[in-house]
N, C-alpha and C positions, 0 to 999 in steps of 0.2 A: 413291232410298232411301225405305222406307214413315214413316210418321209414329209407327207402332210402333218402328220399330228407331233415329229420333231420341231419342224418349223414356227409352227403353230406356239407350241412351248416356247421358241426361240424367242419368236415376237414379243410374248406375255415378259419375258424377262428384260428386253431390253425396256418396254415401255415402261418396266418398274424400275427401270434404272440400277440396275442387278448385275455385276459383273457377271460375266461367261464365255464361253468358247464352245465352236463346233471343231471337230477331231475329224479330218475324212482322208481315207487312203485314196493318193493321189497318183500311184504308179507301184507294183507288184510284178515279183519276178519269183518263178520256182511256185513251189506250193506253201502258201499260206491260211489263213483258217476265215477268211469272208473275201467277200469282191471289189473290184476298183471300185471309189465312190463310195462304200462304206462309212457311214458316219456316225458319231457318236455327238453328244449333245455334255456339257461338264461345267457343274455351277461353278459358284463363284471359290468353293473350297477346295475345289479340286474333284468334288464329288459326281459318278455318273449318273445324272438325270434321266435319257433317252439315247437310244442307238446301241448299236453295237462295230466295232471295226474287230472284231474274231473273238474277244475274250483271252483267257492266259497271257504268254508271256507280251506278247503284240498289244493287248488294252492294256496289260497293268502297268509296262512302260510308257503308253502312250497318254493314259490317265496322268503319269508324275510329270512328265514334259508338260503337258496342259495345265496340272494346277501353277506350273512355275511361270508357266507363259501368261496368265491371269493374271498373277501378282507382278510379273512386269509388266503386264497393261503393253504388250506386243505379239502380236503375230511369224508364228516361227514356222520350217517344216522342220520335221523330225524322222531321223532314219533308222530302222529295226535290222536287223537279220538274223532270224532263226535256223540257230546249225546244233538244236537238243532235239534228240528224235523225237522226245514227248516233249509240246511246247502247251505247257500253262497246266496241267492235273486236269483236264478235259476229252484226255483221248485223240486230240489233235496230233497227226501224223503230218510235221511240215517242216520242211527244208528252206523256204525259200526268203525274199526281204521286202520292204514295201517302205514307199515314205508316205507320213501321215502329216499334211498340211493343217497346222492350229491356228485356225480365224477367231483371235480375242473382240470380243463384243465389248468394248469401254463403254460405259455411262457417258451420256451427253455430262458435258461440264456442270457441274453445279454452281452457283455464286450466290453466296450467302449473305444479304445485306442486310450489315445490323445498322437500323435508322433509316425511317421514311424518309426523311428530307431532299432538297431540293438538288444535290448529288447522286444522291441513290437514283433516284425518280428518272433522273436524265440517263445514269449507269444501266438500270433495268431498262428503257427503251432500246438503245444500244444493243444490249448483251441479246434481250428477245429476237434480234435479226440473225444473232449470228450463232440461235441453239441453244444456249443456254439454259441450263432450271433453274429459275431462280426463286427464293424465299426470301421474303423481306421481315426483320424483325420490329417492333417497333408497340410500346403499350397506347400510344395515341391513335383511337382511330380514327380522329381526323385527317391525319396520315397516311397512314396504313389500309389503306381500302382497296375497293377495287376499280374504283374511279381513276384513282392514283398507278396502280398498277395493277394493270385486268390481265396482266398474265403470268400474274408470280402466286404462289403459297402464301399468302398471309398468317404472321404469330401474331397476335397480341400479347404480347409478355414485355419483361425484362429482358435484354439480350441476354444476360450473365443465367437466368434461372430457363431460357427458352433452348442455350445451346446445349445442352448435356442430352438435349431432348430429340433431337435433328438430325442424329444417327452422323454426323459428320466424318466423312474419308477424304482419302486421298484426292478424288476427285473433284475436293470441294475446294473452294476460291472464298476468301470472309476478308468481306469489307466492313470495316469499323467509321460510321459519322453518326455516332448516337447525338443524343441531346446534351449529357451531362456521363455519360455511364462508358467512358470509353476505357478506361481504366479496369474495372470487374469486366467487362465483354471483352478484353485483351488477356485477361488472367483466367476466362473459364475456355476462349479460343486454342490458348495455349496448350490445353488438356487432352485436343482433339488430336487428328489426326491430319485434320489442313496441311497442304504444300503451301499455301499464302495466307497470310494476314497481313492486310494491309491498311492504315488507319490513316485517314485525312488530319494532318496534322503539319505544325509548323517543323522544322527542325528542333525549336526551342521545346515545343509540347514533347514531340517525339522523346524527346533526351529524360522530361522530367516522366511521361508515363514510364522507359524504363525503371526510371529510379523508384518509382513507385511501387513497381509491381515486382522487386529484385527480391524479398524475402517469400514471394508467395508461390512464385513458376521457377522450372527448370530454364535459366537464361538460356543453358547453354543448346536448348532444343528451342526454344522460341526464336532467339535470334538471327538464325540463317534462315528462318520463314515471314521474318517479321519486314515488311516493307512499310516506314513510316520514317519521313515524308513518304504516300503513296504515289505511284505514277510515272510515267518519263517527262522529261524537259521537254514538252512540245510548244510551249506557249499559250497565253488566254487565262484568263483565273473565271472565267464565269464557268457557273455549273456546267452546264455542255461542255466547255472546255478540259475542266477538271477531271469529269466523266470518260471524255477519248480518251486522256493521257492515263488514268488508269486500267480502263480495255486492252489498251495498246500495249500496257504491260501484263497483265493478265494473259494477254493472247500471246504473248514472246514466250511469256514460262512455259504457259502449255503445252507452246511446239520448240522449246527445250531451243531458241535463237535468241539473240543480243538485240533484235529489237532496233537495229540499225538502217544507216541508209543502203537501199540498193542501187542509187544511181551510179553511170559509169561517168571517171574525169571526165571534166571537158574534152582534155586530150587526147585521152583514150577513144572518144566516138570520132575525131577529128583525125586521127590518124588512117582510118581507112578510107577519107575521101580525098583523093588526088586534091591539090593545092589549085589546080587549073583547073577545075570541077565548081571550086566556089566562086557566090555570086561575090 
């Protein structure tokens, strides 16, 4: 297989939103069973799609490195040495070791808003600049169009009967401001496999949806994913505002930070200017 029609594959799977990885020997020493730049191509199960970097004991290791590196959703390299005279039941006569760089391909973000409204609307503008797929749920379509949002997935459904449907991972972000249904779209969210759910809600709401939904979900797995009140304390209650401050948080999970300030003290920037220096 050309290095063209790897690639090629490679495309088709990110633009499906498809976890994967390329596997390529990055540096080889001694005799080994293919050549520097060797690559292999490896879905999302761990499975070889396209490439080769030698086969026997060199792929089979490098194949399990790569499906673990997937499911961490990180990019590893990974180091071999072959010292079995026969390396893999192929005839391979090799001695020598090689490291194989694993470039994990994440799916762009997902963010799944359940409810057109005048949150979401403002969320989906937002999140569309900064990559995101987004799908909006909602059974109004006066809402839910593409007027409204010309570059999300549109459902028309019930959030509760649309999510079981949406293939929902890890990668997915689910924001809860339905009409009346936040309650079932919190209890069929919980099912998924979401890192967030996060529902527009008072404190007051927040505390009785638990209570609501305590004989039907796993609390003790909904809970550390469950963000409601959604957002950080940025200030503003108008939909734009409400919308930054859950992006803001959103975008902290994602890259695993606190979502804090980066400014330096006053004093700290004030300490390297000579006192005779100020006006």
């Amino acid at each position: 297989m050309s290095d063209v029609t790897l690639l090629r594959q490679l495309a088709d799977l990110i633009d499906a939103g498809t976890p994967c990885a390329t596997a390529q020997i990055v540096r080889a020493t001694g005799s080994i069973p293919n050549e520097l730049g060797a690559t292999m191509l490896v879905g999302p199960g761990g499975e070889l799609l396209a490439g080769t970097v030698g086969g026997g004991a060199i792929e089979a290791g490098a194949l399990e490195a790569t499906a673990k590196a997937i499911a961490a959703g990180k990019s590893q390299l990974y180091s071999t040495k072959l010292t079995e005279h026969e390396a893999g039941g192929i005839g391979m006569m090799c001695g020598g070791s090689c490291d194989v760089f694993i470039a994990v391909h994440n799916p762009a973000p997902r963010l799944l808003l359940l409810g057109a409204g005048h949150v979401n609307r403002c969320l989906a503008r937002l999140a569309d600049g900064l990559g995101y797929r987004i799908t909006v749920v909602d059974d109004r379509p006066e809402w839910a169009n593409a007027d409204n949002y010309p570059h999300a997935e549109l459902v028309l459904a019930q959030a509760e009967d649309a999510i079981p449907t949406l293939g929902v991972d890890r990668h997915t972000f689910i924001v809860v401001a339905t009409r009346d249904r936040d309650t079932p779209a919190v209890a069929a969210a919980s099912k998924t496999s979401a890192r967030y759910i996060g529902v527009v809600a008072s404190k007051r709401k927040a505390i009785q949806l638990v209570k609501d939904i305590a004989d039907r979900v796993d609390l003790d797995a909904l809970v550390p994913r469950l963000h409601a009140p959604i957002g950080l304390r940025l200030g503003g209650r108008s939909p734009e505002a409400v919308a930054l401050s859950i992006l803001a948080e959103i975008q902290a999970l994602q890259h695993d930070v606190q979502g804090d300030s980066m400014r330096l003290p006053p004093e700290k920037l004030l300490c390297y200017v000579p006192t005779a220096s100020r006006s």
